[in-house]
N, C-alpha and C positions, 0 to 999 in steps of 0.2 A: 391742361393749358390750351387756351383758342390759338389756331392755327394763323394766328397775325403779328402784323410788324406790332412792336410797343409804343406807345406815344409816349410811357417814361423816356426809352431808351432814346428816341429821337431827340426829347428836351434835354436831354444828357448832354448829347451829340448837340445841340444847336447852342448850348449854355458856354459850352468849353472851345464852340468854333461857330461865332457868331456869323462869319464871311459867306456860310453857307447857301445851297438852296436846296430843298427837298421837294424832289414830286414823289408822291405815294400814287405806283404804277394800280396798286392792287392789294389786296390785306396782305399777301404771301411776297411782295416787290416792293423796293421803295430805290431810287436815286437819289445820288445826294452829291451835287455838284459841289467843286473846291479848288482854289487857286492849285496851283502844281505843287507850287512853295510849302505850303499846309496837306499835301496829300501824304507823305510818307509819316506825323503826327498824328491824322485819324485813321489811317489805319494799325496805326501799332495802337493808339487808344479801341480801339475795334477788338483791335485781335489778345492782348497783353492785359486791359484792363475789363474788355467788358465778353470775354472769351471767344470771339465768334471766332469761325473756320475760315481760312483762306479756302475759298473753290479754284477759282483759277482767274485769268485777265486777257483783257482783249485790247486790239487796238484797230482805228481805222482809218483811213487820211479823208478828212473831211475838208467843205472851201477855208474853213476858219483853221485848219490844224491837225494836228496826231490826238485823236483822241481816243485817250486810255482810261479802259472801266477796270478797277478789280472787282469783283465779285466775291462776296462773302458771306457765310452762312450763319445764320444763329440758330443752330439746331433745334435747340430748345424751343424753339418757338413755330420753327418748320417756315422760316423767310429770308429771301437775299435782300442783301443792303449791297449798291452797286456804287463804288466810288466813282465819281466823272470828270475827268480833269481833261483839258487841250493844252497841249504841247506846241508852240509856235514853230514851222517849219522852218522858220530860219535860227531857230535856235533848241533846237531839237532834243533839251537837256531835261533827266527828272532824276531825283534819287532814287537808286534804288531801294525795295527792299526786303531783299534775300540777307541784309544781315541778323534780323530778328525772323524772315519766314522764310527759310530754307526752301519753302514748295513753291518761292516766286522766282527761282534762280532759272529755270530753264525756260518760262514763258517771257519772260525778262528776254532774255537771249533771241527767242525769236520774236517779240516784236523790233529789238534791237536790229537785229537779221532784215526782215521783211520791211520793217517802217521806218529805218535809221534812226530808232530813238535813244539817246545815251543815257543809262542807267548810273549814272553817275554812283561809285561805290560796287559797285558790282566785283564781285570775285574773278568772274572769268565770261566775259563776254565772245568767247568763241562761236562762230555759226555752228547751228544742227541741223538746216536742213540743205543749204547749196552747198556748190564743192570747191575745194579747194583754190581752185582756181576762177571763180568768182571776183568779180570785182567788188571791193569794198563800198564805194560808193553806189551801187545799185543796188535799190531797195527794190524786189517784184509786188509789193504790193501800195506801192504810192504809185500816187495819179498820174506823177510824169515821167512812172516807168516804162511806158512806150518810147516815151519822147526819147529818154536816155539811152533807151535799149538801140533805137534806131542808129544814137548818134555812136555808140558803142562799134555796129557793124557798118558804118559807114567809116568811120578809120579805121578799121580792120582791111574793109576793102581799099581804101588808097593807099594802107601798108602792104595789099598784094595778098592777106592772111584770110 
């Protein structure tokens, strides 16, 4: 087999979720952007119907949003299909879905951690990388985590702490 994405497999993918947009980065890459609301649907159709592997997920605060990529692998073919969805900052909600892919439970958690995004469904949203005594509301890798950090030790110092 040629070492490229399918163009069956994408007419699959674009028949059964019409909403979408596809860039094909490269024969071995494809993005495939999708409301939030329809993202926990194509990837269980991904991974349940049409086999591929969870790799792992990202996320990053952009002007427009929390955008979160899963990444997933069709071995067989030696190519990543990249889910791409934005999560609006002020309402910072996606489902999760570690209840059918067990290996999204802990990336989950720290973009949950770092980006404040709520995995709605999630088993156990516990941090793994700050400590305990962390503030909940501070994410370190959102944009106005300066900002917040500042306002953080600036009532620390008029409490004297």
């Amino acid at each position: 087999m040629k070492k490229e994405y399918s163009r069956e497999i994408l007419d699959q993918i674009s028949e059964k979720f019409p909403e979408i947009l596809v860039k094909v980065h490269g024969p071995r890459r494809v993005y495939i952007r999708i409301p939030r609301e329809q993202l926990y649907d194509l990837a269980r159709f991904l991974h349940c119907e049409l086999g591929f592997r969870f790799s792992i997920a990202t996320g990053i605060d952009t002007r427009d949003g929390i955008e979160i990529l899963y990444h997933f692998s069709h071995d067989k073919a030696g190519t990543f299909y990249s889910l791409k969805t934005v999560v609006p900052k002020d309402d910072p909600k996606i489902k999760s879905l570690a209840d059918f892919l067990p290996a999204a439970n802990w990336i989950e958690r720290e973009v949950h951690e770092l980006l404040g995004v709520d995995f709605t469904g999630h088993p156990n949203l516990v941090p793994l990388l700050t400590a305990e005594t962390w503030p909940a509301d501070l994410h370190p890798l959102r944009r106005d985590y300066r900002d917040e950090h500042e306002k953080m030790d600036e009532g620390r110092s008029r409490r004297g702490h």
